[in-house]
C-alpha positions in Angstrom: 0.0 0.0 0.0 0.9 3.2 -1.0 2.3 5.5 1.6 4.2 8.1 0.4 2.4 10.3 -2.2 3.9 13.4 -4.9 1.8 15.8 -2.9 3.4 15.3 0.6 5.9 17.4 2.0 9.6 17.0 1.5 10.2 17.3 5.4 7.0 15.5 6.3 8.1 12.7 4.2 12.0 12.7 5.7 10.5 12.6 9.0 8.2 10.2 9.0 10.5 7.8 6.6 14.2 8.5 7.2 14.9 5.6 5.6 13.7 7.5 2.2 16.6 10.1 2.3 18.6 7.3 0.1 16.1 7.4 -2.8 16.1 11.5 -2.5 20.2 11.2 -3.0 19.8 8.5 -5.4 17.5 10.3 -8.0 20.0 13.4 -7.5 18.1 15.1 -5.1 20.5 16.0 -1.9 19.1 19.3 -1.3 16.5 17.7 1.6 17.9 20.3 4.1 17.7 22.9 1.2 15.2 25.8 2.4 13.0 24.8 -0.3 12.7 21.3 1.5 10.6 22.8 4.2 7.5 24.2 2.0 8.0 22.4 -1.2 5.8 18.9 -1.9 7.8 16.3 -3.4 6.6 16.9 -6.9 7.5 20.7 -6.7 11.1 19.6 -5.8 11.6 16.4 -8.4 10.4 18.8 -11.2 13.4 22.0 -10.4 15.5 18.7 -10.6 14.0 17.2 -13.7 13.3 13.8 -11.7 10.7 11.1 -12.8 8.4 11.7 -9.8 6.4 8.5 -10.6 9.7 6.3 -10.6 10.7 8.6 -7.2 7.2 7.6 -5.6 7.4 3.8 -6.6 11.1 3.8 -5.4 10.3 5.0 -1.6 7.4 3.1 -1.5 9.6 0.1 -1.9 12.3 1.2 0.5 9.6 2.0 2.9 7.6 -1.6 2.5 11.0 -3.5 2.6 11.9 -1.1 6.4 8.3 -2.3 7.6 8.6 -5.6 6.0 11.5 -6.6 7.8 10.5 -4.8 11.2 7.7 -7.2 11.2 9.5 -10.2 10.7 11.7 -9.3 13.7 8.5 -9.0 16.1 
């Protein structure tokens, strides 16, 4: 299931998945602690950087499923 979404915050989305600040470096988006990272939503900030946001979205989701996945297996 779908938890992270284009229109959600940069920060929001740091904070509640840190383990999604991988996918921001790995599309070539490092600026997460940029000024802009505080208002912009995710699909403001992939666009300045010319980023897939579809492939972005899919790609957390993933990370994010896989953290949970395995956080479940260990309870």
């Amino acid at each position: 299931m779908a938890k992270i979404t284009k229109e959600m915050g940069i920060m929001d989305i740091v904070q509640s998945y840190p383990e999604t600040v991988e996918v921001f470096q790995r599309f070539g988006m490092g600026c997460i602690g940029c000024a802009a990272a505080r208002f912009e939503n995710l699909e403001a900030g992939a666009k300045v950087h010319g980023i897939d946001i579809d492939a972005m979205v899919d790609a957390m989701n993933d990370i994010v499923d896989a953290v949970e996945a395995s956080k479940s297996e260990e309870g």
